[in-house]
C-alpha positions in Angstrom: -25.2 12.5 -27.4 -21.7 11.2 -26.5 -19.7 11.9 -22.7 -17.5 14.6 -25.6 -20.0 16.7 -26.4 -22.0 16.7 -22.9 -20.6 18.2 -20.3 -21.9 16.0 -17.7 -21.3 13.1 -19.2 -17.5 13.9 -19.4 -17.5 14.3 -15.6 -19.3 11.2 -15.2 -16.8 9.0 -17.3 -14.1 10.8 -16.1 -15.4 10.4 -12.1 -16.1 6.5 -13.2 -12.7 6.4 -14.9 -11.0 7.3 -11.6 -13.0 5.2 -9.4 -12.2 2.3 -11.8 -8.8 2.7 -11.6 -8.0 3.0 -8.1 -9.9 -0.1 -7.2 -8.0 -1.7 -9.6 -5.0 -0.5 -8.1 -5.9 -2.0 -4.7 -6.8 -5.2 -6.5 -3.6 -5.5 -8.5 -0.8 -2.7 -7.4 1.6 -4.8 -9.4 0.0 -4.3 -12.5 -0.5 -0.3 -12.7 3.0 0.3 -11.0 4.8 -0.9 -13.5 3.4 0.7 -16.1 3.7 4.7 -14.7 4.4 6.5 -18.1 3.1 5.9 -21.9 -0.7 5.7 -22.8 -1.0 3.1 -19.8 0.1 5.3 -17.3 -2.7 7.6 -17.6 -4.6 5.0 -16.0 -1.6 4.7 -13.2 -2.1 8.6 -12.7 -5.8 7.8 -12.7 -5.5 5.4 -9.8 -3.0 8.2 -7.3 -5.5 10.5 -8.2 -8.0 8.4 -6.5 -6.0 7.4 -3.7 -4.8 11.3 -2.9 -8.3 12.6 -2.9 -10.5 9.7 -1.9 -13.0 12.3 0.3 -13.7 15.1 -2.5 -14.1 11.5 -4.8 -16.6 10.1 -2.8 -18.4 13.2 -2.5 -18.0 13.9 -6.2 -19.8 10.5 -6.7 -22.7 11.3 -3.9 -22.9 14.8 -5.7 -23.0 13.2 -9.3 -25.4 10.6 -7.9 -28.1 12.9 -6.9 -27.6 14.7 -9.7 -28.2 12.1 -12.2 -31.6 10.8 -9.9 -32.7 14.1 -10.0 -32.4 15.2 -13.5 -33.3 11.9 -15.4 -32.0 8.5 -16.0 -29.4 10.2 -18.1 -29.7 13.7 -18.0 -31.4 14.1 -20.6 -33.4 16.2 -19.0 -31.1 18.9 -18.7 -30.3 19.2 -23.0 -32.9 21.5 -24.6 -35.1 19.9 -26.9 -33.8 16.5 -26.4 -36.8 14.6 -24.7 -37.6 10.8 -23.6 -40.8 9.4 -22.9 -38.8 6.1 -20.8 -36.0 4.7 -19.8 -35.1 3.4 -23.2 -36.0 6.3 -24.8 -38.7 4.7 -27.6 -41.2 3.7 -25.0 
């Protein structure tokens, strides 16, 4: 199932996408300044985002965390009908 159709997926990639692009932003401020509006600046927005709210992010990512180790490598778990027998999903 993709991170559109699954709720918690979307968080995830969203949570990940933020994370990414703050760090990125500490890395290379130059590179995301410059580019604030236009498809690239969504990753600019991304990156304040993450610097504004860096406590609820960190929790979000604890929260997610335990989540994800709770439910299942993937949360696959949580989808009815949708089982794995491993990791990989075949085994």
């Amino acid at each position: 199932m993709t991170a559109l159709f699954n709720f918690t997926s979307l968080l995830l990639v969203i949570l990940l996408l933020v994370c990414t692009c703050t760090y990125l932003h500490q890395l290379f401020p130059a590179i995301l300044d410059r580019n604030k509006t236009g498809i690239i600046g969504i990753f600019w927005k991304c990156a304040r985002i993450g610097e504004r709210l860096s406590p609820y992010m960190s929790l979000c990512c604890g929260v997610m965390a335990v989540s994800y180790t709770s439910a299942g490598w993937h949360g696959a778990s949580r989808v009815k009908g949708y089982e794995t027998k491993g990791w990989c999903g075949v085994c």
